[in-house]
C-alpha positions in Angstrom: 0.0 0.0 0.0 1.1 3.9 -0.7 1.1 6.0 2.1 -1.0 9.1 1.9 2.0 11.6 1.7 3.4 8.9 -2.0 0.1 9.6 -3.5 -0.3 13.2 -2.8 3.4 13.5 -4.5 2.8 11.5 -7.2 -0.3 13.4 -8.5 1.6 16.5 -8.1 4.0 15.0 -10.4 1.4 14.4 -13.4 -0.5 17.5 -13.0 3.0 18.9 -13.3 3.8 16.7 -16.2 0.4 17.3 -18.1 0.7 21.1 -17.6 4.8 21.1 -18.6 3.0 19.4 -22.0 0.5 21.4 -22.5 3.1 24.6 -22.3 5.3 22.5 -24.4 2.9 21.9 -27.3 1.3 25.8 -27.1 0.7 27.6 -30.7 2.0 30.9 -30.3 1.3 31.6 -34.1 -0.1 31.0 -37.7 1.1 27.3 -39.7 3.3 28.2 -42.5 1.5 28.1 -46.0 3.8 27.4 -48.7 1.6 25.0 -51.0 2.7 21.8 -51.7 2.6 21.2 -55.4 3.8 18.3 -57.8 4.9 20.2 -61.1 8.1 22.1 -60.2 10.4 24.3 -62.4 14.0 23.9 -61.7 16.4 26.6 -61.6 19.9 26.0 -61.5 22.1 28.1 -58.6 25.5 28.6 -59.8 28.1 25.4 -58.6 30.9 26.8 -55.9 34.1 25.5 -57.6 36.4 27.4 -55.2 39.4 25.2 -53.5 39.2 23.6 -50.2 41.4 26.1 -48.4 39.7 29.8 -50.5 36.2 27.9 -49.6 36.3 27.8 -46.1 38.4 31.7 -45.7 35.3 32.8 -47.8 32.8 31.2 -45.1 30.4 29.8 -48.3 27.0 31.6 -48.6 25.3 29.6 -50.6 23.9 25.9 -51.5 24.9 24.3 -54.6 21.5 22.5 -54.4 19.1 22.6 -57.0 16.9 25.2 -56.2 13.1 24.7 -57.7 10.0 26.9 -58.3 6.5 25.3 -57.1 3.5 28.2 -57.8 6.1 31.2 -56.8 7.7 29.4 -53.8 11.2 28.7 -54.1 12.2 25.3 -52.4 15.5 23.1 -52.1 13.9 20.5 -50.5 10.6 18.7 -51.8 7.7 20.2 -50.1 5.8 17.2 -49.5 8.3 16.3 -47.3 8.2 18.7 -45.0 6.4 17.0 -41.8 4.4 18.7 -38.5 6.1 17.9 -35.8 3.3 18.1 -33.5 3.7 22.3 -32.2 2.9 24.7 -34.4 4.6 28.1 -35.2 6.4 29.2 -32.4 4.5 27.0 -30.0 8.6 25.6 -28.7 9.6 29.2 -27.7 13.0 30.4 -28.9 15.0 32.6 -26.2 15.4 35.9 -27.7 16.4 38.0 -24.7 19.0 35.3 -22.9 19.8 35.9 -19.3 23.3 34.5 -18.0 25.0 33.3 -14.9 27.7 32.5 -13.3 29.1 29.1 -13.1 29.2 29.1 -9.0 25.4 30.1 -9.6 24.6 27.1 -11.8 24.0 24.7 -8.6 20.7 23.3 -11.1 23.4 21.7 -13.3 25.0 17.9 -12.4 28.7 17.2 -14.1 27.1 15.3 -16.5 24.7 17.5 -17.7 25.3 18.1 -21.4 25.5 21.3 -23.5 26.9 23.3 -26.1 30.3 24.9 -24.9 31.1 28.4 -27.1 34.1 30.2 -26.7 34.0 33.8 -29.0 35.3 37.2 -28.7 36.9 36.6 -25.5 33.8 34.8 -23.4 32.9 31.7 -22.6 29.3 30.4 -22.5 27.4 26.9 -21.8 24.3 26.1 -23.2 22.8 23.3 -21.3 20.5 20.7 -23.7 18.2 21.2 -20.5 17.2 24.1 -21.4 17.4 23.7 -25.0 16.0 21.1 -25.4 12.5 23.0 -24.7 13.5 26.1 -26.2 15.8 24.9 -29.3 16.7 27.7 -30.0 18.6 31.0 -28.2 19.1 34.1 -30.2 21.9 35.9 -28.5 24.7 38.5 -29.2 28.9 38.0 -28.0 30.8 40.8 -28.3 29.6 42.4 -31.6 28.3 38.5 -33.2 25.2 38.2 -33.5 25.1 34.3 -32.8 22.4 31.9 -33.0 22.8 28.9 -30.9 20.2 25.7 -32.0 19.8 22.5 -30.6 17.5 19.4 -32.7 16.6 17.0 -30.0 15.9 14.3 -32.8 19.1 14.3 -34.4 21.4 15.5 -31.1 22.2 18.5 -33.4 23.8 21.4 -32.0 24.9 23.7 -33.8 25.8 27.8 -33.4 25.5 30.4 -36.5 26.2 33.7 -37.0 22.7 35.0 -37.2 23.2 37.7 -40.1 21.9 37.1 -43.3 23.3 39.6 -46.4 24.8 41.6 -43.7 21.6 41.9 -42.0 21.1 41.2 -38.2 18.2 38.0 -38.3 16.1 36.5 -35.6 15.3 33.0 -35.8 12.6 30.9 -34.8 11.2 27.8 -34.2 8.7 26.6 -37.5 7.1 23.2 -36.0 8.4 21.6 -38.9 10.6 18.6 -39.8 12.6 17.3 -43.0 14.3 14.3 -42.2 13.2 14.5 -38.9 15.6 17.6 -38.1 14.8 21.2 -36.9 13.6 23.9 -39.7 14.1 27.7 -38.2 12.3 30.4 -39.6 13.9 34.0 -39.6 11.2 36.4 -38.9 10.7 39.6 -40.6 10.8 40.6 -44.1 11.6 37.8 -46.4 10.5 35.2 -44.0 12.2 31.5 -45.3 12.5 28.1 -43.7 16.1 27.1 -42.6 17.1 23.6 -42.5 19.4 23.5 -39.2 21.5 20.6 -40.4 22.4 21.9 -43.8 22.8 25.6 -42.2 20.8 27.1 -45.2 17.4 28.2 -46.2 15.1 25.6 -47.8 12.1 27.4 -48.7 11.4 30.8 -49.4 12.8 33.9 -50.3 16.5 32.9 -49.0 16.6 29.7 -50.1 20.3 28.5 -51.0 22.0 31.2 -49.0 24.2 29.8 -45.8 24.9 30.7 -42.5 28.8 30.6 -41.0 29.2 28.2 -38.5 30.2 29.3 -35.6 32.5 26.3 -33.8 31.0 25.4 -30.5 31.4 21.5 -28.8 29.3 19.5 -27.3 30.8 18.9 -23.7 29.8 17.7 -20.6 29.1 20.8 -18.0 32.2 19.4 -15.5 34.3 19.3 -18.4 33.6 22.7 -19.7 33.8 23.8 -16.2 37.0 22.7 -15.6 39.0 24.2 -18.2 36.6 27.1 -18.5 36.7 28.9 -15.0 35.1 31.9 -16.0 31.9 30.7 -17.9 28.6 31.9 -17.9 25.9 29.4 -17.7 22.3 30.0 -19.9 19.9 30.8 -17.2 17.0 28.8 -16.6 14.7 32.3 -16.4 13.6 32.2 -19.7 9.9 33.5 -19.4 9.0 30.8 -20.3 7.2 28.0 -17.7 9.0 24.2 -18.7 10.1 21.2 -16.3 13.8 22.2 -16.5 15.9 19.1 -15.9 13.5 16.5 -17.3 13.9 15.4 -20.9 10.4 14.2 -22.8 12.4 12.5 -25.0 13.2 9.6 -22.7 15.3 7.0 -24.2 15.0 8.0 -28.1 18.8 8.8 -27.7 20.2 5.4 -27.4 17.3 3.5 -29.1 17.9 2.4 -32.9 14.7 4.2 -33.5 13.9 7.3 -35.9 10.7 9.1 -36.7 9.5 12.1 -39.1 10.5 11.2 -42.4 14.1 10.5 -41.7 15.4 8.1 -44.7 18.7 6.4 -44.9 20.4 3.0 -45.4 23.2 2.4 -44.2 24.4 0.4 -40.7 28.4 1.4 -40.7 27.6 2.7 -37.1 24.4 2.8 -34.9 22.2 5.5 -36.1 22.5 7.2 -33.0 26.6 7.1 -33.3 27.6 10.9 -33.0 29.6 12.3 -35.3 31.6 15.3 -37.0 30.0 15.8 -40.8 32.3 18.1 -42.9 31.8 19.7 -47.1 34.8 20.2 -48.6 34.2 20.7 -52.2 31.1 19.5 -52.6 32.4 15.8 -51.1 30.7 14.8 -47.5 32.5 13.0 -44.7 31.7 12.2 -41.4 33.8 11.6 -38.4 33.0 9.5 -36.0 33.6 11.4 -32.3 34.4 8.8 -30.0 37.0 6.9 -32.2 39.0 10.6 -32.4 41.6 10.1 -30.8 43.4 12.3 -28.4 45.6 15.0 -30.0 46.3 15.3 -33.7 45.1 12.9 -36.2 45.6 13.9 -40.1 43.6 12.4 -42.7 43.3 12.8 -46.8 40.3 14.1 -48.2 38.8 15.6 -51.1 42.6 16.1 -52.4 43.4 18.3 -49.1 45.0 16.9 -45.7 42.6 17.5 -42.9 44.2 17.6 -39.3 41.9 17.0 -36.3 43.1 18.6 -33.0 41.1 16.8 -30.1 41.8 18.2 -26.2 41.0 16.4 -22.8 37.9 17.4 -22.8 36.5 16.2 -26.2 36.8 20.0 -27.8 37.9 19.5 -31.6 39.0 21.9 -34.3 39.6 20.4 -38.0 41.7 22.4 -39.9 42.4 22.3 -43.9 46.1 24.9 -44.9 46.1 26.5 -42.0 42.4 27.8 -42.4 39.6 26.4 -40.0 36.8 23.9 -41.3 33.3 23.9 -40.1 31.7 21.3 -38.9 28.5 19.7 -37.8 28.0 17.6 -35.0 25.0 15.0 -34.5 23.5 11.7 -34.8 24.9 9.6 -37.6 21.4 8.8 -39.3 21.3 12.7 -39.5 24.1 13.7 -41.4 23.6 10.2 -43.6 20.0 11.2 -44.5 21.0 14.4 -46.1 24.7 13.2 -47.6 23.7 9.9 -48.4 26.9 9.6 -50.4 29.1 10.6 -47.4 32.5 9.1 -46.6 33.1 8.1 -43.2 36.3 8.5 -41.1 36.3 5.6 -37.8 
């Protein structure tokens, strides 16, 4: 038998539960309407043919991705493909006015919690998928970068951007939609477009085929990032916005061989949830997985260029191709496989 005092906590557990989903499923806006058409007109974007080394100083800007017209829409991506993933517009809230604190202050995170670790213009921030992982998304601004910091819970994507688009300052936000079962953004404002978060580049809309710069950011446990970080701020959990901080709805999606929302790929060289490091160089894909990145340097050939890997204690890496730095993406291997399905990959 429960005792009186079990039951009365665990109701106030699902009525916390049931109102944490109904926060967590709230429409905040209108459902995109692009129309979803068969007959499409294909215009060609212009093929980047620059070198490795020229390619990534020049921080690429746009797709070489067939672009295609369906009744004035421009699209990269077929539009029947595009899935609800259950919230509409706006209804996971992005962060737009981040609050920070100190790491002493922090005493809501465990060492290992998880996050996104960004070092840029002198600071140091942590992210932790906590939070993101209801919010998905933090607009925020280091030094004079406007950065955009976004987090797919499906595909264990994050990622951080510089936020400006043609020069221009953008704020993103969250769409409710899926393509292969990963996070599109939506900037708001004139010109509004869908951004696919793993590709880094508009989809659909007016933008479609321009880029955003990565910005490199790791994905680090919080007593790692601690450690060799002193002088972090930590994301604060006052966000406006009412969520059950600290638990994850996702449960155990992260280690199961299951995916969901359209994802497509065959291919079993790792478990789909493997992470790894997915790099372009010259319109060639290869992916890198994490774990078997060894400590230190590690060169490797590629697309005609040497690639060195630098990999510290704490699991931070930079890639490098001549000197310059090369961008990469970090996530679940099933994510970066179902959009470079002719990928190489690096164990």
């Amino acid at each position: 038998m429960k005792s009186y005092s079990q039951i009365i906590g665990i109701s106030i557990l699902f009525i916390a539960a049931v109102f944490g989903y109904f926060f967590f499923i709230q429409d905040k806006g209108p459902e995109f309407t692009f129309e979803e058409k068969i007959t499409d007109t294909i215009i060609d974007i212009e093929t980047n043919t620059m070198d490795a080394a020229e390619e990534i100083n020049n921080k690429k800007t746009t797709s070489s991705r067939e672009v295609s017209v369906t009744d004035g829409t421009k699209h990269s991506i077929p539009l029947d493909k595009i899935l609800s993933g259950g919230p509409q517009k706006d209804g996971i809230p992005s962060i737009d006015a981040p609050k920070f604190i100190s790491a002493d202050d922090a005493d809501f995170l465990i060492g290992s919690d998880v996050g996104l670790g960004l070092s840029l213009n002198g600071e140091d921030r942590f992210y932790p998928y906590q939070i993101l992982v209801w919010h998905e998304i933090v607009n925020d601004t280091i030094g004079d970068t406007p950065v955009l910091v976004t987090y797919c819970p499906l595909c264990a994507t994050g990622i951080v951007f510089d936020r400006r688009v043609g020069g221009e300052t953008q704020e993103f936000g969250v769409s409710g939609r899926l393509w292969q079962s990963n996070l599109l953004m939506y900037n708001r404002g004139k010109e509004e477009s869908l951004w696919s978060q793993v590709l880094g580049e508009a989809v659909v809309g007016e933008h479609t085929g321009e880029k955003l710069a990565i910005v490199r950011s790791s994905t680090v446990r919080w007593e790692d990032w601690e450690r060799e970080h002193k002088n972090t701020k930590v994301l604060s959990k006052s966000t406006g916005a009412v969520r059950l901080y600290g638990q994850d709805p996702y449960g155990e999606y992260y280690t199961s061989e299951s995916v969901s929302f359209g994802a497509t790929f065959n291919d079993d060289r790792l478990h789909p949830k493997a992470f790894v490091l997915g790099v372009e160089i010259s319109g060639a894909f290869k992916a890198y997985h994490k774990d078997a990145i060894i400590e230190g340097e590690t060169k490797d050939s590629f697309a005609g260029v040497e690639v060195v890997i630098t990999k510290n204690s704490i699991g931070e890496v930079v890639m490098s191709v001549a000197g310059e730095e090369l961008s990469y993406t970090g996530g679940f291997w099933f994510s970066w496989l179902a959009v470079h399905p002719e990928t190489e990959l690096h164990k």
